[in-house]
C-alpha positions in Angstrom: 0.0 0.0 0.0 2.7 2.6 0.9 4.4 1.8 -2.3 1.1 2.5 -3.9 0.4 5.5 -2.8 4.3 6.9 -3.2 3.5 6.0 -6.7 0.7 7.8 -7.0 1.9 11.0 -5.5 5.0 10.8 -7.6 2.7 10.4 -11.0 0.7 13.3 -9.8 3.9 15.6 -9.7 5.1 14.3 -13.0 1.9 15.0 -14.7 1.5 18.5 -13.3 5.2 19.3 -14.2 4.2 18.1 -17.6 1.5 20.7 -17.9 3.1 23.2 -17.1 6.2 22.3 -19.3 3.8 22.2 -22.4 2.4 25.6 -22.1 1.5 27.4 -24.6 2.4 31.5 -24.2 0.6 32.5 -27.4 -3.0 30.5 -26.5 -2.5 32.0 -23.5 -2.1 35.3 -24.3 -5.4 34.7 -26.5 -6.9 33.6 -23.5 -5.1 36.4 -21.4 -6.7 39.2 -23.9 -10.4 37.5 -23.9 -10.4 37.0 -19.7 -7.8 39.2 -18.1 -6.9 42.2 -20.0 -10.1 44.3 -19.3 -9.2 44.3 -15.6 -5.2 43.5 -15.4 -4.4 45.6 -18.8 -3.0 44.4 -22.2 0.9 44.4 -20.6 -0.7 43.0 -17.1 -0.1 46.4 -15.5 -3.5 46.4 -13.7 -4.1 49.4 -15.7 -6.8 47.8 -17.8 -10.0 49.9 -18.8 -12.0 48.3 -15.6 -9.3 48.7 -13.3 -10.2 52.6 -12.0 -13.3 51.3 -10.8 -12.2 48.4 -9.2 -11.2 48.2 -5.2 -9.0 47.0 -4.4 -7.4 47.7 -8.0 -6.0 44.7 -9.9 -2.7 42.9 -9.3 0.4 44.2 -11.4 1.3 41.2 -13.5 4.3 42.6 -14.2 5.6 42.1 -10.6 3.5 39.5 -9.1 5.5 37.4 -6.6 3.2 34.0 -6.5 4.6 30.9 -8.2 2.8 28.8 -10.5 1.4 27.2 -8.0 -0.1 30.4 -6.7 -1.4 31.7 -10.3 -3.1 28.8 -10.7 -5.0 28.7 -7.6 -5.7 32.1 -8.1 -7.1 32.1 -11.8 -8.7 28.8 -10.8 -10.7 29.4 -7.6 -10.6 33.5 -7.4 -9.1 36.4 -5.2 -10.5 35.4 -2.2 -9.7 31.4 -2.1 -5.7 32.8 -1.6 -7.3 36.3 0.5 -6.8 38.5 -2.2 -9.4 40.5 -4.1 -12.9 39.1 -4.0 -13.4 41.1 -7.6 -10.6 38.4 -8.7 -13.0 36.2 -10.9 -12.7 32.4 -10.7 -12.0 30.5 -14.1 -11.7 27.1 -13.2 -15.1 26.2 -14.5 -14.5 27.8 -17.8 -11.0 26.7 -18.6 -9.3 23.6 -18.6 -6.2 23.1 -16.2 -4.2 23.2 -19.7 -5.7 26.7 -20.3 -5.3 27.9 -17.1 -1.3 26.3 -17.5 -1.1 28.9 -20.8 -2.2 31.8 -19.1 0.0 31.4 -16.2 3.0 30.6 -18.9 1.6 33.7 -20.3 1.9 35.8 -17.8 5.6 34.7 -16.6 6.4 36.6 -19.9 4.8 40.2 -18.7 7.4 39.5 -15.6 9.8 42.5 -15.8 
């Protein structure tokens, strides 16, 4: 049983590594532009047309601090699952985890 479930866990990683390393930034930027952009801005400044009216305003992309890990829970379950912004829209019912891997590739590339 214990080697089972070491199995299992060490699968899981392998298969969430592999999303991540097959990432597609230009879908995700399609998906970025669609989903994002109106709030967090076309560069991920949070200066997107929405942005002045919401509070708190949205997260700079640019210099965002979470990990993969943290993007992903973000985009997938909303601001306030991680205690951020409850305007922070959850997208994990509208995009598969591979979409949801493109977008956060995506956004590794507005990191400045």
């Amino acid at each position: 049983m214990k080697y089972v479930l070491m199995f299992t866990f060490l699968f899981s990683i392998v298969a969430v590594n592999n999303v991540y390393a097959a990432a597609d930034t230009a879908a995700g930027k399609a998906k970025f532009d669609m989903l994002c952009a109106g709030c967090h801005g076309a560069g991920g400044a949070g200066d997107g047309p929405a942005g002045p009216s919401l509070k708190p305003p949205p997260a700079n992309l640019t210099k965002t601090k979470l990990d993969d890990a943290g993007l992903t829970k973000i985009i997938t379950e909303g601001g306030p699952a991680v205690g951020r912004s409850p305007t922070m829209a959850a997208f994990g019912s509208s995009l598969k985890a591979d979409e949801i891997a493109d977008v956060v590739a995506y956004i590794r590339t507005l990191k400045k």
